[in-house]
N, C-alpha and C positions, 0 to 999 in steps of 0.2 A: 694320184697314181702311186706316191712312194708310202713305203710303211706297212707296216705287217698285214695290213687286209690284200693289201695287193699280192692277186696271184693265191690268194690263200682257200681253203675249204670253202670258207662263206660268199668269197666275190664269184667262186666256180659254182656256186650255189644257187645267187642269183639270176642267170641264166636257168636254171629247172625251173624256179618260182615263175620266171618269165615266163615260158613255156609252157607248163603244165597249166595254169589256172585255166586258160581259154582251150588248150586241148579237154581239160578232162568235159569243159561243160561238154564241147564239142563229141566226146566218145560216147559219154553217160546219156546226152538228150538227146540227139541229131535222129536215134532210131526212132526213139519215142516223138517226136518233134514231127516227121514223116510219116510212120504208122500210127501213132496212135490218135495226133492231132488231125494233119492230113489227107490221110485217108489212104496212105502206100501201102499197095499189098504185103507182106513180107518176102514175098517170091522174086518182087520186083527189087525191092531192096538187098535183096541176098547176090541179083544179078551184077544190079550197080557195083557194090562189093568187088565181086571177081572180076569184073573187068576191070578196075582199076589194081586190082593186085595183078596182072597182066603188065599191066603199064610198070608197074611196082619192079617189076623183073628185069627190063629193062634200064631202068634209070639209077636205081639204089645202086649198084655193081659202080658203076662208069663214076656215077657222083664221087664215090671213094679214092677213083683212082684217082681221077681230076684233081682233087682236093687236095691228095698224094702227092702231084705234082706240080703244083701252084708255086711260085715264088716271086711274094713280095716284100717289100719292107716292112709290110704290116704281119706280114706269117702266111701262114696257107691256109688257116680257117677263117680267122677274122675277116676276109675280104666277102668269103664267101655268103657269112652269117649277117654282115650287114645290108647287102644287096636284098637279101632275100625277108628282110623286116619290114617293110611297105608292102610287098606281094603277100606276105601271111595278113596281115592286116586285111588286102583286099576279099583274099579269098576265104580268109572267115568269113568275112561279111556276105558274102555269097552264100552259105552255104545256109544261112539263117534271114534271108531277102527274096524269097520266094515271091514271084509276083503273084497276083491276086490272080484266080482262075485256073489255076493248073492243077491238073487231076491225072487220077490215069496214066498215062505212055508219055506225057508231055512233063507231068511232075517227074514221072521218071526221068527222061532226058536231063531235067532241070537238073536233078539229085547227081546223075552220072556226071558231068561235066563238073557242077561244083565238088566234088569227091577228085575226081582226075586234078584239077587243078588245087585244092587245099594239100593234100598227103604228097603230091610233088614240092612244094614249098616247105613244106614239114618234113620232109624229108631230106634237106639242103640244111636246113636249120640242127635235126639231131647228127647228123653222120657229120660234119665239121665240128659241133659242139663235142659227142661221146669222142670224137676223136683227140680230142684237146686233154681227158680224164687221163691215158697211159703217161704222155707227155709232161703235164704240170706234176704228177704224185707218182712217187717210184718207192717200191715195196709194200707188202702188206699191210704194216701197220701205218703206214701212211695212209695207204690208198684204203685200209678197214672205217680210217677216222673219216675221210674225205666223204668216205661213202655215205658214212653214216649220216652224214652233215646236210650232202646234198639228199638222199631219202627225207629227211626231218624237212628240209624244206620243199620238197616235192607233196608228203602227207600235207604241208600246208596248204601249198596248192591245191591238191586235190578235195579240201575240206571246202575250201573259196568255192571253187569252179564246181562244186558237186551243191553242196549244202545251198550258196549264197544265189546260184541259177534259178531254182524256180522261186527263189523269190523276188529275183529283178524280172523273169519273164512272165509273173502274175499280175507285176504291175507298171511295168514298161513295155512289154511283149517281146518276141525273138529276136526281132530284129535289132531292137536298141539294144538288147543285152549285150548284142555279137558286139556292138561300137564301142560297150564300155570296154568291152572285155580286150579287143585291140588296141586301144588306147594304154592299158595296163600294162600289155605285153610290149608297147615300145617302150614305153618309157623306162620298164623293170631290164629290159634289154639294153638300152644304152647302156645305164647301167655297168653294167657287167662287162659290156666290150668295152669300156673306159677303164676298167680293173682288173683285166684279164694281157700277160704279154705272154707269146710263145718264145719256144725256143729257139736260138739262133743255133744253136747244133744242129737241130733235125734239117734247116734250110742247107746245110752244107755239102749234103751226101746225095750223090748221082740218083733221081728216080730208077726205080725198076723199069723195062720195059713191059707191056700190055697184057702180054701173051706169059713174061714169066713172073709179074707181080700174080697176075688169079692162079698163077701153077703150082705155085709157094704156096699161096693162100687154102685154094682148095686140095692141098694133097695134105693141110695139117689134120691128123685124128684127132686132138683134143678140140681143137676148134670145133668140127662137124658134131662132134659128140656132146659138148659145151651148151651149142646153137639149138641144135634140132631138141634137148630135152628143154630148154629155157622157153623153144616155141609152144609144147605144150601149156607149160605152166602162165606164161604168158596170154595166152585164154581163157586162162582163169580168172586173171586180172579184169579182162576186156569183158567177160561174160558179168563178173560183181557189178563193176560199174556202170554196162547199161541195162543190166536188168533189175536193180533195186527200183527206179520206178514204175517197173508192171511188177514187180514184186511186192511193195509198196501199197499197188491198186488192188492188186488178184489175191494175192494171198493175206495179209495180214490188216485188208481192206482198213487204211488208213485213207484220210484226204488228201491231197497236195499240200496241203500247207503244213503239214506234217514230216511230207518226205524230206526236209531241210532236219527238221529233231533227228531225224535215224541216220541219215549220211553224217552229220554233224559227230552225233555219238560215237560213231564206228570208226570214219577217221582221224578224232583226236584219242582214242584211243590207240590208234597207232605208234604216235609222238613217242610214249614212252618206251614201247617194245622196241623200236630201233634202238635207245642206247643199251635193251638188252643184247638183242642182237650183235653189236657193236663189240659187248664185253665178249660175247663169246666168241665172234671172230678172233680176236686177240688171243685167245686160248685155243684156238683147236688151228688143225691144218684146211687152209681153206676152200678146196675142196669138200673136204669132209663137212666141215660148217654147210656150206651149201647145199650140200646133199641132206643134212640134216633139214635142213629149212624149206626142205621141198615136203617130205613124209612128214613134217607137223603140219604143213599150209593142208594138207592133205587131210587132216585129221581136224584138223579147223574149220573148214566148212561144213561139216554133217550137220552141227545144232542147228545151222539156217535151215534144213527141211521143216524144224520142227516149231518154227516161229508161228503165232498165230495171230500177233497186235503187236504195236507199237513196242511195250515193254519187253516182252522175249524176242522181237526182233531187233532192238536194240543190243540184248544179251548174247546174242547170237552171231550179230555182228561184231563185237569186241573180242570174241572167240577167233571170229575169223580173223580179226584185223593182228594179231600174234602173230599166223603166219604167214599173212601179209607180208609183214615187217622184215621177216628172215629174208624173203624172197627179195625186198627191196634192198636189203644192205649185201647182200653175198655176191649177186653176179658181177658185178666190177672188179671185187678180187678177181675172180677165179680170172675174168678177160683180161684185166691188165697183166697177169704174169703170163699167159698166154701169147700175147702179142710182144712181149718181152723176150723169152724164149725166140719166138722165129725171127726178130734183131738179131738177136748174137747170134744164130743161124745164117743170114741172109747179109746184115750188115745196114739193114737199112729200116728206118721206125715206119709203117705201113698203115699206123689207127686209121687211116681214110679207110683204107679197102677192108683193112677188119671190121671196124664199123659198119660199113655201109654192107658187104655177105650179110654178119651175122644178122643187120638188121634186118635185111629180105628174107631172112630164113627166119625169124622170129616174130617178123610182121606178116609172116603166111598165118599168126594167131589173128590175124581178122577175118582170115576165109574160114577158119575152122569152127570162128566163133557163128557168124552168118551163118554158117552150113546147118548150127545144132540148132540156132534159134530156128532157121528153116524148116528141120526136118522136124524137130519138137513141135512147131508150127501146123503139120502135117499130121501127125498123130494125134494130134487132142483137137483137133479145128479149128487151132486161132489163128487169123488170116488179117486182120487189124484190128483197131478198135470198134468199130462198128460190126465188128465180123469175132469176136472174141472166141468163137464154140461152146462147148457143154462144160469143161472143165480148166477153164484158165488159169486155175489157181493151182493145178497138179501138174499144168504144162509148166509154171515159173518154180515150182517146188527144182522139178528134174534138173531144170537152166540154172537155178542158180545154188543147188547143192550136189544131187547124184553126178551129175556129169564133170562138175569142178572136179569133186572127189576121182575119179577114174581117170580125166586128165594127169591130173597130177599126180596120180598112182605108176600112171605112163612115163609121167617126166622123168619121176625117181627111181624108176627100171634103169630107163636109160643114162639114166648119171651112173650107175653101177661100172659103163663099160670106160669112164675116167680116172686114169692111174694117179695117184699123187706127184704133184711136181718135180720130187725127189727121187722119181720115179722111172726109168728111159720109158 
């Protein structure tokens, strides 16, 4: 517990690593896994989606305050995050234990329930954790380093959980994968809450009450402004990683045993763009940084329309993965001094309820992304695997270049209407 790891970048790190491995298989495969294995319509899938973001609306808000208001001798996250590590566990495994026979309105059901209850548990787990980043790391260049540390090992995870997937479920199948992958994510968790202590400051200071902790919250412009362009770009995210493999099949008609080479390539190519990123936080105002790091993500996805095989879609993807990288190290500046600002406003540190808005407001990127894969679905006639239409391969072109692009053309409109923090 004692000694410079304690509390530092890397012990706040190992919590991402926990987390993200078994989410990412979870976001990247779970459609494909449904529609394409399956046999889930995509219309059916688009539905499950919105009703749990429904639920999502709900739970995310209250979670924060709770969180806000907890007081134990352990802190207010830490109680929350360890209750909720068996329940992630369970409910992975749900979501990849499909019993045999289920097709149709009954898969569906299956899919809807394991969805409502995984993104509820995962959602106890980031809104306490992102809340612990304002807390542990205070200023810029603190919180530029932190960031960068925990993204480098988040791209690990994502390399794990993307690349190393369909090669444990071509030869173990879904279901055993989901068990390694839980196993990983406790063990990588303890962890972390053994190396992780909060601060006895933020325990001392009277909660907000209910009514005027969300009145603070939602009357701040920078926050809305912050959140709602992050939401866009954050689809972007969600649309790369589960459409590389129909990407993968339709357009650059590679094997599956292959799609581990091209996720592999693309996000270790990330690794080093964050400590670019990194430096340039350090030099620019952070805002601006971020803003930056939206119009290159932007400009980063075009070469994937143009991929045709393995080789340039490799190429294509280490393009993209630059402005990836921006994306992953900047928004935690910009939130932490945000959430900072309305403290010395208010008097009271709030990361629960900031967290957990901005995450409803930026986890509306799963409906936006369902909605494109839907309607793109609609327009060229691919309706699952068995149902692909005429032109598969110009429906996955749009999903997973033209529409990123314009996404993120949107994001970076809207970061315009954010003043530098220097700024009233």
């Amino acid at each position: 517990m004692n000694g410079r790891f304690h509390n530092s970048p890397y012990a706040y790190a190992l919590g991402m690593l926990a987390m993200m491995i078994p989410i990412q298989a979870f976001s990247s495969f779970y459609s494909y896994y449904y529609v394409e294995k399956l046999g889930l319509s995509v219309g059916l899938a688009t539905i499950a989606r919105t009703v749990f973001l429904v639920w999502d609306a709900a739970n995310n808000p209250l979670l924060g305050y709770w969180s806000d208001r907890t007081r134990t001798k352990y802190g207010r996250r830490k109680p929350w995050i360890v209750a909720a590590i068996p329940l992630f566990m369970l409910t992975l495994a749900m979501v990849f234990y499909v019993p045999s026979g289920l097709q149709g309105y009954s898969l569906f059901v299956w899919l809807l329930i394991a969805l409502v209850l995984f993104e509820a548990v995962t959602t106890v787990l980031w809104v306490n954790y992102g809340a612990l980043f304002p807390e542990l790391f205070r200023g810029d260049r603190q919180r530029a380093k932190a960031s960068a540390v925990q993204q480098g090992f988040q791209i690990v995870a994502i390399l794990i959980g993307s690349s190393l997937t369909p090669i444990l479920f071509d030869a173990i199948g879904f279901s055993s994968m989901s068990i390694v992958y839980a196993v990983v994510f406790a063990f990588l968790m303890i962890l972390f809450i053994r190396n992780i202590s909060e601060s006895k400051e933020a325990l001392q200071a009277e909660p907000l009450k209910l009514v005027q902790a969300f009145r603070e919250t939602l009357s701040n412009r920078r926050f809305w402004i912050f959140n709602l362009s992050n939401s866009f770009a954050q689809t972007v995210n969600g649309l790369l990683g589960s459409m590389i493999p129909f990407y993968a099949k339709y357009v650059l008609r590679i094997p599956e045993s292959q799609v581990s080479l091209l996720l592999a390539a693309v996000f270790v190519s990330v690794i080093p763009c964050v400590g670019i990123w990194y430096w340039i936080v350090k030099r620019m105002d952070s805002v601006h940084a971020w803003r930056l790091s939206l119009i290159v993500y932007a400009i980063a996805v075009i070469p994937l329309w143009f991929g045709t095989s393995l080789a340039t879609g490799i190429a294509a993807g280490i393009a993209a993965g630059f402005g990836l990288a921006g994306f992953l190290v900047t928004p935690n500046v910009v939130s932490g001094t945000i959430i900072d600002l309305d403290a010395a406003i208010t008097g009271q540190r709030r990361e629960g309820i900031y967290t957990a808005v901005g995450g409803f407001i930026t986890r509306s990127s799963g409906l936006l992304s369902a909605i494109a894969f839907w309607i793109v679905g609609i327009m060229f006639g691919y309706v699952s695997g068995d149902e692909p239409g005429s032109n598969p391969a110009l429906a996955f072109r749009y999903l997973i270049s033209a529409i990123p692009m314009g996404l993120l053309m949107i994001s970076f409109l809207l970061s315009l209407g954010m003043r530098r923090f220097d700024k009233p």
